[in-house]
KEGU-502325 format. One line per field, with one value per atom (N, C-alpha, C): residue number from 0; x, y, z. Coordinates in steps of 0.2 Angstrom, whole numbers, m for minus. Example, Ala and Ser with C-alpha at 12.3 -4.5 7.8 and 13.67 -1.06 7.14 Angstrom:
residues 2
i <- (0,0,0,1,1,1)
u <- (66,62,66,64,68,64)
v <- (m28,m22,m16,m11,m5,0)
w <- (39,39,39,35,36,39)
//
This chain:
residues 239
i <- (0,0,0,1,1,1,2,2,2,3,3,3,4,4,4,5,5,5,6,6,6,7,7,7,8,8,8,9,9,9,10,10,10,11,11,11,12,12,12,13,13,13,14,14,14,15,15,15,16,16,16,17,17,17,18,18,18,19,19,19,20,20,20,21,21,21,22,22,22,23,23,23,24,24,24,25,25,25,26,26,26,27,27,27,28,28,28,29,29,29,30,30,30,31,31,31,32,32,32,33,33,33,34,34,34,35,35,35,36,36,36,37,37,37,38,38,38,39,39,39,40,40,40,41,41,41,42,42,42,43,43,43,44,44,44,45,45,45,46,46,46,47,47,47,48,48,48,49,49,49,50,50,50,51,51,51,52,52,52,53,53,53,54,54,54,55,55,55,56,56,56,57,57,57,58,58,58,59,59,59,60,60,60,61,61,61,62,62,62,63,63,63,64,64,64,65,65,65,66,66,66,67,67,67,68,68,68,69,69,69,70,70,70,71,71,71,72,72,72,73,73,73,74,74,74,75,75,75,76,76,76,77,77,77,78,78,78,79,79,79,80,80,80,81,81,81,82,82,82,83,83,83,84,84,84,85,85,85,86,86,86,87,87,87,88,88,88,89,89,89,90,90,90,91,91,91,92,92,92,93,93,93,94,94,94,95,95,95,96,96,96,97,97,97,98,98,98,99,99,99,100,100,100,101,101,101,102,102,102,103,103,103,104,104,104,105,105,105,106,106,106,107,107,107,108,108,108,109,109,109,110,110,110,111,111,111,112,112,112,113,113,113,114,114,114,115,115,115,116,116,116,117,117,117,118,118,118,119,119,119,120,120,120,121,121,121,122,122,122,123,123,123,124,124,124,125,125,125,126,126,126,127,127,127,128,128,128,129,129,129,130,130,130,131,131,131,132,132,132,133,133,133,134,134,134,135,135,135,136,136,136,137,137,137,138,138,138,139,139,139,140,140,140,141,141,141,142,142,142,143,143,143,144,144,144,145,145,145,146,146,146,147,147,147,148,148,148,149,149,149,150,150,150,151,151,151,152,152,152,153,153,153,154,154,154,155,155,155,156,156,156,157,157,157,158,158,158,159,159,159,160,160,160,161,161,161,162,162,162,163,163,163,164,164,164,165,165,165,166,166,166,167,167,167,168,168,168,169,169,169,170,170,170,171,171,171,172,172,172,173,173,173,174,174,174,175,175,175,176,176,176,177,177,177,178,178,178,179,179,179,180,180,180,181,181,181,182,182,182,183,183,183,184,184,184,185,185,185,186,186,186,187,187,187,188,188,188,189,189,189,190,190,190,191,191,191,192,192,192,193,193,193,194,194,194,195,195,195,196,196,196,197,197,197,198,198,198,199,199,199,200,200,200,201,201,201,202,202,202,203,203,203,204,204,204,205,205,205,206,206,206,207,207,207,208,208,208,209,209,209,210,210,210,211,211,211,212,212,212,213,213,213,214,214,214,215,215,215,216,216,216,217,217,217,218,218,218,219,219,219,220,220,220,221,221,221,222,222,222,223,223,223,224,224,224,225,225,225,226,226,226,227,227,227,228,228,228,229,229,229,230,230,230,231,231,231,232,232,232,233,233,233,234,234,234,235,235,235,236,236,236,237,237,237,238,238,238)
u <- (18,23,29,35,41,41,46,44,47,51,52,50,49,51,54,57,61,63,60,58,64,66,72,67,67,65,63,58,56,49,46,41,35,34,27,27,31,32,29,32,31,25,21,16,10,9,2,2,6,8,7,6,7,m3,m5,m10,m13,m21,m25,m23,m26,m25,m23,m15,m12,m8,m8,0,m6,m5,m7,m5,0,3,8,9,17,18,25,28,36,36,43,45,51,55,58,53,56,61,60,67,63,66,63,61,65,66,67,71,71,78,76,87,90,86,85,80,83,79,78,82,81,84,82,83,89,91,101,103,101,103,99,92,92,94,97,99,107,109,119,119,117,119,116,119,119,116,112,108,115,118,124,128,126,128,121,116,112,109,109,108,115,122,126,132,135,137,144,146,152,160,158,165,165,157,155,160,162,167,167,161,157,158,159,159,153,146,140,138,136,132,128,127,122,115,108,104,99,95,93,83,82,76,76,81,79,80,79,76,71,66,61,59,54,51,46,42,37,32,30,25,27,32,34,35,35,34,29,24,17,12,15,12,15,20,25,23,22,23,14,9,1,0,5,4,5,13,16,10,9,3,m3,m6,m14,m12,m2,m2,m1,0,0,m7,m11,m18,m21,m20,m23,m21,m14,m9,m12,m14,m14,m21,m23,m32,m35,m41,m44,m45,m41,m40,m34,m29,m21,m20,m13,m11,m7,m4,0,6,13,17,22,22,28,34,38,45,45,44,49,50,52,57,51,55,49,46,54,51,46,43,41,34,33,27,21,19,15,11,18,16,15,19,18,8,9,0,m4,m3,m9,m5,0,0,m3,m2,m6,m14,m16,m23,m24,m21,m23,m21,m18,m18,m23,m28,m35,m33,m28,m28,m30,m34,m37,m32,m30,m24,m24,m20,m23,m19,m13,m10,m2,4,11,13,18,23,30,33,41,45,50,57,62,64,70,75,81,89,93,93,101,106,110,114,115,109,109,113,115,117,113,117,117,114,110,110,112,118,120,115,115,109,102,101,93,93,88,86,87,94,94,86,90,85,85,82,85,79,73,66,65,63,60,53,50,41,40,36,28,21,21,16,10,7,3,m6,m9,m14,m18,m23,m27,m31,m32,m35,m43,m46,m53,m56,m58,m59,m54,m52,m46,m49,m47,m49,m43,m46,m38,m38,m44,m45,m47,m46,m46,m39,m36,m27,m24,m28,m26,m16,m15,m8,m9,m5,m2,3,4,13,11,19,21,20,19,19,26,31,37,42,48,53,60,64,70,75,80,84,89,95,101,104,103,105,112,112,118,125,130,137,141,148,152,148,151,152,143,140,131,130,131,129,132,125,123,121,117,116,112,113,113,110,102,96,94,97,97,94,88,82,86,85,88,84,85,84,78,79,76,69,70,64,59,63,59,54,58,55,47,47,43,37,39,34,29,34,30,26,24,21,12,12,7,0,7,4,3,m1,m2,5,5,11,7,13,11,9,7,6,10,10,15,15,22,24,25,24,26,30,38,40,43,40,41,50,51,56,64,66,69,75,80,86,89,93,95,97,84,81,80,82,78,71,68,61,59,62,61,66,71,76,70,67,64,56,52,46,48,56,57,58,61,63,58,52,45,39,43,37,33,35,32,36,30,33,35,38,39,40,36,36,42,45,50,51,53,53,61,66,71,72,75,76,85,89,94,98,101,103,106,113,116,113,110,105,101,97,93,98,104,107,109,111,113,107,100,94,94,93,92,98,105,108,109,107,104,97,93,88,86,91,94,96,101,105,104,96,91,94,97,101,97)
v <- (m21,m22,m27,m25,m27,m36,m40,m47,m46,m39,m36,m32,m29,m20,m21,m15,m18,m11,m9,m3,m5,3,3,6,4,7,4,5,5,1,m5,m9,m5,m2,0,8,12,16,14,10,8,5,m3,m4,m3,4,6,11,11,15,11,3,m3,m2,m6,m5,m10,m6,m14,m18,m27,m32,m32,m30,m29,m35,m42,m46,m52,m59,m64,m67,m67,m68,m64,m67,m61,m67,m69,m73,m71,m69,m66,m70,m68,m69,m62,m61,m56,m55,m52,m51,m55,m58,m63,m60,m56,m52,m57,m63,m67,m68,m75,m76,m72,m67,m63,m63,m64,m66,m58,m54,m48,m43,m36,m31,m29,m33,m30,m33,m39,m45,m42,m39,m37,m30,m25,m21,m20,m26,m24,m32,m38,m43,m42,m44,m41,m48,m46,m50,m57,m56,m61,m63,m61,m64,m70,m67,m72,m77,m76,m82,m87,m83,m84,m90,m95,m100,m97,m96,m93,m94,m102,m103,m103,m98,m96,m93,m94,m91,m84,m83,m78,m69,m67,m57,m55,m58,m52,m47,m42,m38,m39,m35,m34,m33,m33,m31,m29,m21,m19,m20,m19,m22,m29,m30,m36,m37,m29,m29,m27,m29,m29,m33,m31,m37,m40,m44,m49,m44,m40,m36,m30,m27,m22,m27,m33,m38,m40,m40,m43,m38,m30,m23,m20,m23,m20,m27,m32,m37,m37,m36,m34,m28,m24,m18,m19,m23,m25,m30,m35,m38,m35,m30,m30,m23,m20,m18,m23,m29,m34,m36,m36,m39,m36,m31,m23,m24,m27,m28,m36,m40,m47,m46,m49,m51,m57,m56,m61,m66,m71,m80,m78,m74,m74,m77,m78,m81,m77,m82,m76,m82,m79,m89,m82,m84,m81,m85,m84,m88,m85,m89,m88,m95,m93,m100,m101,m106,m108,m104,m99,m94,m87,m86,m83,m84,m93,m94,m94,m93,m91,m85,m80,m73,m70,m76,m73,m79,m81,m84,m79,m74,m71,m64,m63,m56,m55,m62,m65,m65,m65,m66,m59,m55,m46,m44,m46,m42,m42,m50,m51,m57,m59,m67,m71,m76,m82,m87,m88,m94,m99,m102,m110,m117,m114,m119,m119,m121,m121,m128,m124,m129,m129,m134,m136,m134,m129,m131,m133,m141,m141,m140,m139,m137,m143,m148,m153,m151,m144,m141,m139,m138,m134,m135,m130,m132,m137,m141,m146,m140,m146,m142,m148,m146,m149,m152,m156,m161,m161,m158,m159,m159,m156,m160,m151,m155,m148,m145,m137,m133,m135,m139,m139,m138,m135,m132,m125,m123,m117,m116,m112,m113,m109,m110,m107,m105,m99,m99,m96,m100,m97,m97,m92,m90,m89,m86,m85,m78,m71,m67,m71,m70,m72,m80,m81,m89,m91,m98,m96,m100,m99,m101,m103,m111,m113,m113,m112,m112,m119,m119,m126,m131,m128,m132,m131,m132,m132,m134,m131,m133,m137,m142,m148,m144,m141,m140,m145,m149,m152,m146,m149,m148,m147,m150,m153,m149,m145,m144,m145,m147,m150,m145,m140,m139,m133,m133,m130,m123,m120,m111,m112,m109,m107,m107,m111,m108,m106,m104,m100,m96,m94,m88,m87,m91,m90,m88,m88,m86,m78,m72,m67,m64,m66,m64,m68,m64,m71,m75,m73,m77,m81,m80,m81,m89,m92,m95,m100,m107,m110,m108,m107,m108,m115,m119,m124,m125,m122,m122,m118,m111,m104,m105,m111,m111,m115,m119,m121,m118,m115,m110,m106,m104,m99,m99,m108,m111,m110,m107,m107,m101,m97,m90,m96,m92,m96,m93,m97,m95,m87,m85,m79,m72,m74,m71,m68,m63,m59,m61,m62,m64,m56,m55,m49,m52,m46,m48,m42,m40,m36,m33,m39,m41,m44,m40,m45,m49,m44,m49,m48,m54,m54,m56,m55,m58,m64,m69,m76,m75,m73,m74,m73,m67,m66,m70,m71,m77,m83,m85,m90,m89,m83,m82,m83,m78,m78,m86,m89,m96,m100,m97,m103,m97,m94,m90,m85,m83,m76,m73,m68,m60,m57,m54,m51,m44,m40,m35,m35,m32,m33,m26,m27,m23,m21,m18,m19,m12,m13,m7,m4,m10,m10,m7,m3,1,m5,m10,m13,m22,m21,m31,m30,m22,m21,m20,m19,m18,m25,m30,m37,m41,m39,m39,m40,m33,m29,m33,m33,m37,m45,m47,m55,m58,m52,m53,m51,m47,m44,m49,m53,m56,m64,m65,m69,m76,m75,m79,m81)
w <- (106,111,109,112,111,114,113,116,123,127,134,133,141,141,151,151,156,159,166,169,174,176,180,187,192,197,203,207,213,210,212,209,213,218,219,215,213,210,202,197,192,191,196,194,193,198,195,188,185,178,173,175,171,169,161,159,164,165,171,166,169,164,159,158,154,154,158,157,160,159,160,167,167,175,178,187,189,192,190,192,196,201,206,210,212,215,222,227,229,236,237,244,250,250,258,264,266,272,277,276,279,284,288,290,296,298,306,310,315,319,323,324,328,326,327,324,322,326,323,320,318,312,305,307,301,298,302,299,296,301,301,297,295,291,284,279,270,268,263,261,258,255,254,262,266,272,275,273,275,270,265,259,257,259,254,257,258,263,262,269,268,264,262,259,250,249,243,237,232,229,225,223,220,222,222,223,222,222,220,223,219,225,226,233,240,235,237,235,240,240,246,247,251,250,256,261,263,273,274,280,287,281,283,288,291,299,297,302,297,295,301,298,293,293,287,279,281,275,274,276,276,271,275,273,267,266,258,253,254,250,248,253,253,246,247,241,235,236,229,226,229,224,223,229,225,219,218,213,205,207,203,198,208,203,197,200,194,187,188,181,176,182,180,178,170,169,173,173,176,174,179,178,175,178,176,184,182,189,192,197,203,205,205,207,211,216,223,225,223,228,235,240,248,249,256,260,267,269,275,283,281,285,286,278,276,272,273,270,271,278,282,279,281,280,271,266,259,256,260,260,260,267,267,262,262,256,250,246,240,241,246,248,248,254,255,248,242,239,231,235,230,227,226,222,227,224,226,228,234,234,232,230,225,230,228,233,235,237,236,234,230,227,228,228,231,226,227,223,228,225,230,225,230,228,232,227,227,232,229,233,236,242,246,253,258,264,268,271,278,284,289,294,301,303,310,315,312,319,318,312,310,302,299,294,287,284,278,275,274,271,263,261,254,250,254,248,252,245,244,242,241,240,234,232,227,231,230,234,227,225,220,219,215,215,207,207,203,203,198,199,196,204,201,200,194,193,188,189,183,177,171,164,162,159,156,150,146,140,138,131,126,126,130,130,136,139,149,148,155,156,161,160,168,169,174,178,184,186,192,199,205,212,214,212,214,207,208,204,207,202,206,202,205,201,206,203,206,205,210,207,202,199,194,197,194,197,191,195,188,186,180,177,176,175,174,180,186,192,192,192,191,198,201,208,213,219,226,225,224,223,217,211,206,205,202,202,195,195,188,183,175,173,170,170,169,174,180,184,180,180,177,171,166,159,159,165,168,170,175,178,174,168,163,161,160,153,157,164,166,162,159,153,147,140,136,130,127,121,117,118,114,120,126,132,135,141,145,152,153,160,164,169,175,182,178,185,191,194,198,201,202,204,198,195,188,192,193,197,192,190,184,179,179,172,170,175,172,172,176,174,166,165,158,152,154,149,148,154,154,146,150,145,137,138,130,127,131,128,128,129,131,126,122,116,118,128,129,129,131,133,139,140,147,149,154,157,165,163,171,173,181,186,188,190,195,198,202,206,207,205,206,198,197,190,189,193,190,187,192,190,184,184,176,171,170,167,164,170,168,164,167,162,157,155,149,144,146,141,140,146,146,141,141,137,130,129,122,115,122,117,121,122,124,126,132,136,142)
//
């Protein structure tokens, strides 16, 4: 195997094709289906309209996949993982980003999809928006697990509960949801050196910029022809 490989498509399409126990963890970042409260907000407001602060400077594109309802997310997000577990060996892990509206419901996806939930962990964001009159959003979660009992081997990994770091701006900033780098490099280290990260969800490939720069490997997912694109040549020429 290559130190990538990097599939263009639809993530429940692709990962049952993936080898069982073929990757050590899956570590994503997926569409929130977040930021609406009712059916006309989720269907006629774009996902850069609801992540994105309006006096943002940035042109990125939209990316589809994000309006869904709690339950049409509970039942898609259910799939997508227990097509993960299939993928993940036993005593691999499982690390989910959502936000707080969504962690309710991304606890029990992980669970219906067979990982053993472990715990959540905080990303806060410095930069985040203010909220008028009450208390800024400025954390996002970890929602993470275990295929099975987990094994840490002879060289256990400590990772932090707690990550601090600022989505990307300027010319580094690639797309809406776009995760730091320095958070990512972090997370990875939950695989062992030499191991394979899966990410259902690539975006545009930090997950995978991050394994390479931390001595793994990675398996990724996109669905978007242009974000794989921005991938494939971000991890090419291993940025």
């Amino acid at each position: 195997m290559d130190d990538f490989t990097l599939h263009t498509g639809d993530a429940l399409t692709i990962l049952p094709t993936l080898t069982p126990s073929s990757v050590d963890a899956v570590i994503c970042d997926p569409p929130y289906n977040s930021g609406a409260a009712t059916v006309r907000e989720r269907t006629s407001q774009s996902a850069r309209g609801k992540y994105v602060s309006g006096d943002a400077q940035h042109q990125l594109p939209d990316f589809d996949g994000d309006s869904r309802d709690q339950r049409g997310y509970l039942a898609w997000m259910s799939m997508v993982l227990a097509a993960c577990y299939r993928a993940v060996r036993p005593g691999g892990a499982a690390l989910v980003f959502t936000d707080w509206r969504q962690l309710p419901t991304t606890t029990d996806a992980l669970q219906a999809g067979g990982f053993t939930w472990r715990g959540v962990a905080v990303w806060h964001k410095p930069l985040a928006r203010p909220t008028k009159g009450g208390l800024k959003r400025d954390c996002e979660f970890i929602v993470w697990g275990s295929h099975g009992a987990m094994v840490p081997g002879n060289d256990p990994v400590y990772l932090p509960g707690l990550y601090t770091g600022s989505q990307p701006r300027g010319t580094e900033r690639q797309h809406i949801t776009q995760k730091p780098l320095d958070v990512m490099r972090q997370l990875v280290r939950i695989v062992p050196p030499g191991g394979t990260v899966l990410d259902p969800f690539a975006g545009s490939g930090t997950t995978g910029a991050a394994a390479l720069a931390e001595g793994r490997r990675f398996v990724g997912i996109e669905q978007s022809p242009h974000y794989a694109q921005i991938t494939r040549e971000r991890l090419m020429l291993g940025a």
